[in-house]
C-alpha positions as CSV (number, residue, x, y, z in Angstrom):
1,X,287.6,120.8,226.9
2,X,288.7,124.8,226.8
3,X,292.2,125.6,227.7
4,X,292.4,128.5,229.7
5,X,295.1,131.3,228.1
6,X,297.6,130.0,230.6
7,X,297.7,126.5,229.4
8,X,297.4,127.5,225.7
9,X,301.2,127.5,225.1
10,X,302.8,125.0,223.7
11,X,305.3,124.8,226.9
12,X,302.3,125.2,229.2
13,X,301.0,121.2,228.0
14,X,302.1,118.3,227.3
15,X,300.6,114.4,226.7
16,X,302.4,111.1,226.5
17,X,299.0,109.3,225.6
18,X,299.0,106.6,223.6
19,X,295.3,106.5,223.6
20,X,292.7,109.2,222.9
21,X,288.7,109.0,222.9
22,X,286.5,111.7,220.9
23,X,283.3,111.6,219.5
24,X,282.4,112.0,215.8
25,X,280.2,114.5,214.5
26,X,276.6,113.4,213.3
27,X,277.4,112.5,209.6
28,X,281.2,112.3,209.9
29,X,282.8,109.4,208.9
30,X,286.1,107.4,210.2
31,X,288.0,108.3,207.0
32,X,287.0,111.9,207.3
33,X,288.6,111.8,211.4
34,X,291.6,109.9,209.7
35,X,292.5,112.5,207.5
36,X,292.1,115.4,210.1
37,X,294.3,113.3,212.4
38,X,297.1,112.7,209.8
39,X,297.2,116.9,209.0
40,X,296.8,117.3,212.6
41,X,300.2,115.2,213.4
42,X,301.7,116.2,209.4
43,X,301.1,120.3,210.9
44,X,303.2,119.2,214.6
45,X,305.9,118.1,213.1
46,X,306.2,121.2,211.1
47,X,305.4,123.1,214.0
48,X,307.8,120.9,216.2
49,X,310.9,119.6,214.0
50,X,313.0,118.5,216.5
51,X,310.5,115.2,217.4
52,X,310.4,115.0,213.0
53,X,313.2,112.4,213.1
54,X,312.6,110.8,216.1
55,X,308.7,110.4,215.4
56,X,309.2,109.3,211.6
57,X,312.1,106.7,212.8
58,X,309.2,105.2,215.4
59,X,307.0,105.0,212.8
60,X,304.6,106.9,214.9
61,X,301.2,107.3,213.5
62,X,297.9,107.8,214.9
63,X,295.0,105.7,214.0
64,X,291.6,105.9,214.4
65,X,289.1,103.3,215.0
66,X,285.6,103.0,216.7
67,X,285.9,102.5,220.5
68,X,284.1,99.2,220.1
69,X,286.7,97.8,218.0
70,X,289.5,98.8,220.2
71,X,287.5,97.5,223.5
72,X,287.1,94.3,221.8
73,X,290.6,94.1,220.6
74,X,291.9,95.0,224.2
75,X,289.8,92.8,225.7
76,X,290.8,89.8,223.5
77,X,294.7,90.7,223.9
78,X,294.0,90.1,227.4
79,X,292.5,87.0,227.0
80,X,295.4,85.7,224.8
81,X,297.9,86.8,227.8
82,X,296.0,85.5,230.0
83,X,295.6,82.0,228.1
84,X,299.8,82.0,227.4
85,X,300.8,82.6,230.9
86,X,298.6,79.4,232.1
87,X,300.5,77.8,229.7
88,X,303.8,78.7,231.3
89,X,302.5,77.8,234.4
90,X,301.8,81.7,235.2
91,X,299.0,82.3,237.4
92,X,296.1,85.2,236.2
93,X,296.5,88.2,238.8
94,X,293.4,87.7,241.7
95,X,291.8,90.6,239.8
96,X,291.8,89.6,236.8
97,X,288.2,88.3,235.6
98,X,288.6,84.4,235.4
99,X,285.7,83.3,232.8
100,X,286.8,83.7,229.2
């Protein structure tokens, strides 16, 4: 993805994600995107220091992890939600797929 110069400002963009996808680089390693992440977010809230307190106090961090692990993890946090609320008597949405 290329910004174009227009949406290259900082006030031009902004993301509330809490999820991000990207691929690793043939011979890269997790640690190697873990500690371009971290100087990544450690050079924002240089660049940014009014979020510093508020994003230290959160405890906000990024963390990455292969998209299997995360699909699996999602996928059994849904199944434990889904589980509790039978328990409560709480009826799975219609959607929901029905054979954990």
């Amino acid at each position: 993805m290329a910004f174009t110069p227009e949406q290259r400002p900082d006030n031009a963009r902004h993301c509330n994600n809490w999820a991000s996808i990207g691929r690793l680089r043939p011979g890269a390693t997790i640690a190697q995107a873990q500690a371009q992440v971290d100087a990544t977010n450690a050079a924002n809230l240089e660049r940014f220091p009014v979020f510093e307190e508020a994003l230290v106090y959160a405890g906000f961090r990024t963390v990455v992890v292969p998209l299997k692990v995360d699909f699996v993890r999602g996928a059994i946090m849904s199944r434990n939600a889904m589980a509790l609320g039978e328990k409560r008597g709480v009826s799975p949405p219609r959607f929901a797929a029905a054979s954990w």
